[in-house]
N, C-alpha and C positions, 0 to 999 in steps of 0.2 A: 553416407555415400549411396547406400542401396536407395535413400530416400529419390535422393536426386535422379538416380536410375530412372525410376520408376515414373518422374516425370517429366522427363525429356522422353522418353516411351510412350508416355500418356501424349503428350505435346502432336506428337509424330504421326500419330496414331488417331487422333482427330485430327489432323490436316489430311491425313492419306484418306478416313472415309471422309471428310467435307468434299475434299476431290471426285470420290468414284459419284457420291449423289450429284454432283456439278455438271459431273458427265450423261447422265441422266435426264434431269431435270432443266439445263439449261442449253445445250446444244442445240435444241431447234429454238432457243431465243437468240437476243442480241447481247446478253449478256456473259461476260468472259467467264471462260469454268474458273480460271484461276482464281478468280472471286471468291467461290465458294471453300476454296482451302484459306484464302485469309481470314472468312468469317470464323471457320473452325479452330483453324490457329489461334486468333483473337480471343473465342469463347473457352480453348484451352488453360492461355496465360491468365485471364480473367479469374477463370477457378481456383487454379495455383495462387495465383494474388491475394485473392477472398483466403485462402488457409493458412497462410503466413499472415494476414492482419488478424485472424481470429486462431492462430495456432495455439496460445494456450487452451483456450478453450472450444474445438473447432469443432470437437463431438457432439457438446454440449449446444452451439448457434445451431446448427446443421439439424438435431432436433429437433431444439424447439422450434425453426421454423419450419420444419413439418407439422408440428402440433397447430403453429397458428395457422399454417396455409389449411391444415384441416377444420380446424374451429372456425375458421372465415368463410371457407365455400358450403361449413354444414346453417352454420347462420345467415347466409346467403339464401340456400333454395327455402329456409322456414322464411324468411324476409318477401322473398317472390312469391311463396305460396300465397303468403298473407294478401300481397297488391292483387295477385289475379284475382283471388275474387273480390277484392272491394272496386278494381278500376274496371270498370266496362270497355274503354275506350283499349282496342287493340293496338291503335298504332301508338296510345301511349306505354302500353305496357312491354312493348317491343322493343322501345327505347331509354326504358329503364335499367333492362336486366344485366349491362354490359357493366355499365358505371354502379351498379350498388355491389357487384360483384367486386368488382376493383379496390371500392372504400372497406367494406365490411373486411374482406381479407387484409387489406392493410391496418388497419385498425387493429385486426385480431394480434396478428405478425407482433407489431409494436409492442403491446398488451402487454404478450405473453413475453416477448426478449425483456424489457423490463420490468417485469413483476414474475419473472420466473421462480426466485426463490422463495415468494409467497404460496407457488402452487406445486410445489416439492411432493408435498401429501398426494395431492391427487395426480399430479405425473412423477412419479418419483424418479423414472428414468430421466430426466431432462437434466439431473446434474452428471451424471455419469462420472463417477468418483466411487471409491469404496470409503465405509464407514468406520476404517481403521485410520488413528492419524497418522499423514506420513513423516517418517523421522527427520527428512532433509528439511522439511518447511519451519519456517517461523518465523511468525506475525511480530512484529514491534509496535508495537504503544509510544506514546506521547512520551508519557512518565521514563519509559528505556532510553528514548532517544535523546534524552535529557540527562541522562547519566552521563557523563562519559567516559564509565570504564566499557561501555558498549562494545567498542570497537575496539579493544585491547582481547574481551575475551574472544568477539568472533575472531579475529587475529588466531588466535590459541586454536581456532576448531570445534568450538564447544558447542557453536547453531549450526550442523549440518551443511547443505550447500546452496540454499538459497533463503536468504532474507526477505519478506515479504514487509511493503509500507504502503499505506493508502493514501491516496491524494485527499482524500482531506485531512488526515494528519499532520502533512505536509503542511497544507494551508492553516492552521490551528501554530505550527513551529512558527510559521511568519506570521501570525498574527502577535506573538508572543513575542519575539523579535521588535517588532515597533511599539511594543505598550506605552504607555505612561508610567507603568509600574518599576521601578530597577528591577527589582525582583523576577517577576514576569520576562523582562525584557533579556535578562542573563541567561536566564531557563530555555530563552526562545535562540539566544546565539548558542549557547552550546547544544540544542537540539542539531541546528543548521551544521553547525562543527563537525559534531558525529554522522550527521549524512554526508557530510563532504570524504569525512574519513575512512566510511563505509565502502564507497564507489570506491574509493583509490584501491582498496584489499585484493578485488578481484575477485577471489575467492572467500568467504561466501560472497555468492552474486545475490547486489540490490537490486528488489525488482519493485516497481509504481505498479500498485493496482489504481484500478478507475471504474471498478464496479460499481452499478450504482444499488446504495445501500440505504432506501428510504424506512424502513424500521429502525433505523440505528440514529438515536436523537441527540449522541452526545460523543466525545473523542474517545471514550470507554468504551459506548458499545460499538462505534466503527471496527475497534480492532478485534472484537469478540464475535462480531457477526461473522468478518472476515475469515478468523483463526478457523469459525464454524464449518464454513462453506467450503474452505479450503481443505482439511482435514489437517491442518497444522497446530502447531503448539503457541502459544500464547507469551512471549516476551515479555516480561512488567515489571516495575516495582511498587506501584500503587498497590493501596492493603486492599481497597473496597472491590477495583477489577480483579483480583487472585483470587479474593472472596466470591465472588458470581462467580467469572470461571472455573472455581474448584464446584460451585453448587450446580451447574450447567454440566459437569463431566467434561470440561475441555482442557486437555493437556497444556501445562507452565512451566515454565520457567523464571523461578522469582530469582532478579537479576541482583536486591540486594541482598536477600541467603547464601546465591551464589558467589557474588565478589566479595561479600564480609568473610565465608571459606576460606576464600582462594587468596584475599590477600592481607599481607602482615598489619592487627590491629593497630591502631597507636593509641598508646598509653600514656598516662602523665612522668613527664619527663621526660620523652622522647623530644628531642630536635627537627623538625620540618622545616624545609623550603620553601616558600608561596610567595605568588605574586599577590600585591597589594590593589586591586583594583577601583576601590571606591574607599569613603568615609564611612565608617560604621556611627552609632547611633549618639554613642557618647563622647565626649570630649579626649582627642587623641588616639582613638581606635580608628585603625584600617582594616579593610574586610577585602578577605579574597576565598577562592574555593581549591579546596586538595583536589587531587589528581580523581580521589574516586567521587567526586560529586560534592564532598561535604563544606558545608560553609565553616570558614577561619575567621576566628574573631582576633585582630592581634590589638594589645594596649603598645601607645608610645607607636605608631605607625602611620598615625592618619598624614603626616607630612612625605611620605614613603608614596604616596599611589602612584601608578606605574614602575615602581621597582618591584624586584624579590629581595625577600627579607628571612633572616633567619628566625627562627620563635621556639620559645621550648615549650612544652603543650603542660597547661595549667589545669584544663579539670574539661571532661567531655560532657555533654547537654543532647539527650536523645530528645525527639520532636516525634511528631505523626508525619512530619517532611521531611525525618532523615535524622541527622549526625550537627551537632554542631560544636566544631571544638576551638577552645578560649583558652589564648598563649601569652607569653609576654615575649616583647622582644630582646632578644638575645645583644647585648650590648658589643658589638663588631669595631674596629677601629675609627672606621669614619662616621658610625653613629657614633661616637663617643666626640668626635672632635666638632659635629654640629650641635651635640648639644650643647657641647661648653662654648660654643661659638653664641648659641642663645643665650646663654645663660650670663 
């Protein structure tokens, strides 16, 4: 509320001086004062404009492009120095100085808005952040958004109050989504899944970054440059990203330590539910995935896909990719009557 005050205030307040100078400066022309309060008005809302497209980071634009407009007019007069004395010709030099001023300073501006976090070191103020992480943020990974108890535990409260995801992660879900691969291409719908399930919460708020992050050569370090710059904590279940992020000092949270905690193991002999979504490998296995991400191997299923099936869980299979647990199907009254119908 106070925000808003302050500028319709601001608003108000450059139209009333665009006014008083209108009355000045343009009275003995032919040009209307009221002019000059629209110009003001105009260059008001203009500003305002410009801090709501750049509000998260408005501190941050607003210096560095000070830094560049300084870096451009100082390499400017070293630029002019240099022509005056090689050009002899005055009236050439007269009409250079306008236009190399204009490019150099644009030039710089650009530079330095997208290669700012390369020059951290030497302007360290241009991030304007403290170097403590903050506890509401956190970065999601590939590998998280592929879980899908994701959106169970934000549900719960457990990532503070805003989610943080990078557009090219995004782009990497759907690239995964149309593979060739089933594999790849499952991992890529329930990445999609979990994002759709995320937005719905509300609370935590998903938010698309679009930072551009040209050190980051791979879908691991996107989320790690990120987690960096941001002072957020790091979402993941991949071992190798937890590995760097713990050697980096960058706060995590490993989402499978976490959900294998929090939720009930299953053991052999336990009873599960699952849908049967594909053919598994060998003759009469269907394969589908539990609720927290792991793949179900069921015998006696493969004629099952598109149903859920019951299975009592036979013997579990740890992986570097997770959990994989191998069931038989549980013998139900109407499996009973199709097989004896094959049979």
């Amino acid at each position: 509320m106070l925000t808003l005050v302050i500028r319709i205030c601001f608003v108000i307040l450059s139209t009333t001086v665009a006014l008083a100078y209108g009355r000045n400066y343009y009275l003995e022309t032919d040009f209307p004062v009221w002019l000059a309060g629209v110009i003001g008005f105009a260059i008001a809302v203009t500003l305002i404009a410009m801090e709501q497209a750049f509000r998260r980071r408005f501190a941050r634009a607003v210096v560095t492009v000070i830094v560049g407009l300084f870096v451009g007019l100082l390499l400017s007069k070293l630029i002019l120095g240099v022509l005056d004395a090689a050009i002899q010709n005055p009236a050439i030099r007269d009409n250079i100085d306008i236009p190399i001023v204009l490019i150099t300073t644009y030039l710089a501006i650009i530079t330095i808005l997208h290669h700012a976090d390369r020059f951290r070191i030497i302007i360290p103020f241009v991030e304007f952040r403290s170097q403590a992480p903050e506890e509401g943020k956190v970065v999601c990974d590939l590998s998280a958004l592929t879980d899908s108890r994701l959106a169970f535990l934000a549900q719960a409260g457990l990532f503070g109050h805003r989610l943080l995801v990078h557009e090219r992660t995004i782009h990497a879900c759907q690239q995964l989504s149309t593979s060739s691969n089933d594999t790849d291409q499952q991992r890529g719908q329930r990445a999609l899944a979990t994002l759709a399930d995320l937005r719905g919460l509300g609370e935590p708020m998903l938010e698309l970054e679009s930072i551009d992050l040209p050190q980051a050569d791979s879908d691991g370090a996107v989320a790690l440059e990120l987690a960096r710059l941001e002072g957020a904590r790091l979402c993941c279940s991949d071992r190798d990203i937890l590995a760097r992020a713990k050697a980096e000092r960058i706060p995590v949270v490993d989402l499978s330590l976490l959900a294998e905690v929090l939720t009930a193991g299953v053991q052999p002999g336990d009873s599960l539910r699952v849908r049967i979504e594909r053919a598994g490998e060998q003759q009469g296995q269907g394969v589908g995935f539990h609720r927290d991400g792991s793949m179900v191997v069921v015998s006696q299923a493969e004629e099952a896909i598109g149903e859920e099936v019951m299975l009592v869980v036979k013997r579990l299979h740890h992986t570097a990719q997770g959990r994989i647990i191998f069931g038989d199907r549980q013998e139900t009254a109407s499996f009973q009557r199709r097989r004896s119908t094959a049979e």
